[in-house]
C-alpha positions as CSV (number, residue, x, y, z in Angstrom):
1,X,7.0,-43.3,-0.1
2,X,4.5,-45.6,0.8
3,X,2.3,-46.8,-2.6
4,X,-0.7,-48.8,-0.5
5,X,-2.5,-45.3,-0.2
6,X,-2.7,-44.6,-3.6
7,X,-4.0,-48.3,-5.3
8,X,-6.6,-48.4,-1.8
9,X,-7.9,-46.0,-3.5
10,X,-8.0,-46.3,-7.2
11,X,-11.2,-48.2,-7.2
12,X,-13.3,-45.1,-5.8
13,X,-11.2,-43.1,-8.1
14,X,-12.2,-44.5,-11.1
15,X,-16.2,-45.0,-10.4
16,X,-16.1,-41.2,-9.6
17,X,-14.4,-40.8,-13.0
18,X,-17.0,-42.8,-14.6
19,X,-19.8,-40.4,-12.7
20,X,-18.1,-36.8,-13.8
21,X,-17.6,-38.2,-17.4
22,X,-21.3,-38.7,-17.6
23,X,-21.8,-35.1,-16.3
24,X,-19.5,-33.7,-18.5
25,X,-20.9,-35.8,-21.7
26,X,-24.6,-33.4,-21.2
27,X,-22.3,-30.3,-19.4
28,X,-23.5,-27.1,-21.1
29,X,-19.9,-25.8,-22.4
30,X,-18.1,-29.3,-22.5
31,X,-20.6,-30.9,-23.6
32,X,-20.7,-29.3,-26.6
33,X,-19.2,-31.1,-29.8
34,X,-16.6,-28.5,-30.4
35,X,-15.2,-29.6,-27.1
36,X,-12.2,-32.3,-28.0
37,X,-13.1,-35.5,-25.9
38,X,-10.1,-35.9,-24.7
39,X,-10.2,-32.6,-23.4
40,X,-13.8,-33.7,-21.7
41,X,-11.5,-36.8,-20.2
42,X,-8.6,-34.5,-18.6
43,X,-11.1,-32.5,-17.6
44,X,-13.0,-35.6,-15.5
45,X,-9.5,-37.0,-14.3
46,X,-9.0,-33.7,-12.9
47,X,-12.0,-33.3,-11.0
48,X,-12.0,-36.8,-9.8
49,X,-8.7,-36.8,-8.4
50,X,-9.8,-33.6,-6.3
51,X,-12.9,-35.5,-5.3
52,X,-12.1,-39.2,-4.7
53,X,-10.5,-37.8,-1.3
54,X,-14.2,-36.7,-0.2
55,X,-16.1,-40.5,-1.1
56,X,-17.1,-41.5,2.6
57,X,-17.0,-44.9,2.5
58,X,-13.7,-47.4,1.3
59,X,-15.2,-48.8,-2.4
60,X,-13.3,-52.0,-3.0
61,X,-12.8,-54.1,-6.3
62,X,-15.8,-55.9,-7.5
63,X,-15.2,-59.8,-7.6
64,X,-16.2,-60.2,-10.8
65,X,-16.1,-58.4,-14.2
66,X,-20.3,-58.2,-14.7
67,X,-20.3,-56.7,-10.9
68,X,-17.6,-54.0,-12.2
69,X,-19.4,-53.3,-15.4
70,X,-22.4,-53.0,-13.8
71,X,-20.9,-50.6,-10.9
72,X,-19.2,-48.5,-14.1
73,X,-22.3,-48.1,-16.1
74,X,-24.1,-47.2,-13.0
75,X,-21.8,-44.3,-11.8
76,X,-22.1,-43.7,-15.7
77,X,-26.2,-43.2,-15.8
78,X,-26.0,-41.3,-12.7
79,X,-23.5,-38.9,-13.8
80,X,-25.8,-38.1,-17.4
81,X,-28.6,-37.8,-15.0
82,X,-26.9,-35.0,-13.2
83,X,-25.4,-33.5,-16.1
């Protein structure tokens, strides 16, 4: 079992998490603050991992860390602007 697949794409895997934690931080039921986070987090690994297989394009690692903070905390605004 080839393991290349998997860490190709564990850079598109983990912005997409960043976007469906944002959702699920303004999410009408799991948003709510009865809602365990770490329930909100399985719940956003979950989803991503069903999703990342539908990004279009190949995301690869930013070269530096401000260029992968920057990618995170956008995926991050985008996803509380669609939750």
């Amino acid at each position: 079992m080839e393991i290349a697949p998997y860490i190709a794409t564990l850079p598109a895997l983990v912005l997409v998490i960043a976007r469906l934690g944002g959702m699920l931080v303004f999410a009408p039921v799991l948003g709510e603050s009865v809602v365990p986070a770490r329930l909100r987090a399985l719940v956003a690994v979950v989803l991503a991992l069903g999703v990342v297989g539908q990004v279009a394009a190949p995301v690869r690692w930013p070269q530096s860390d401000g260029a992968w903070v920057l990618a995170l905390a956008g995926e991050f605004l985008i996803g509380l602007a669609i939750g």
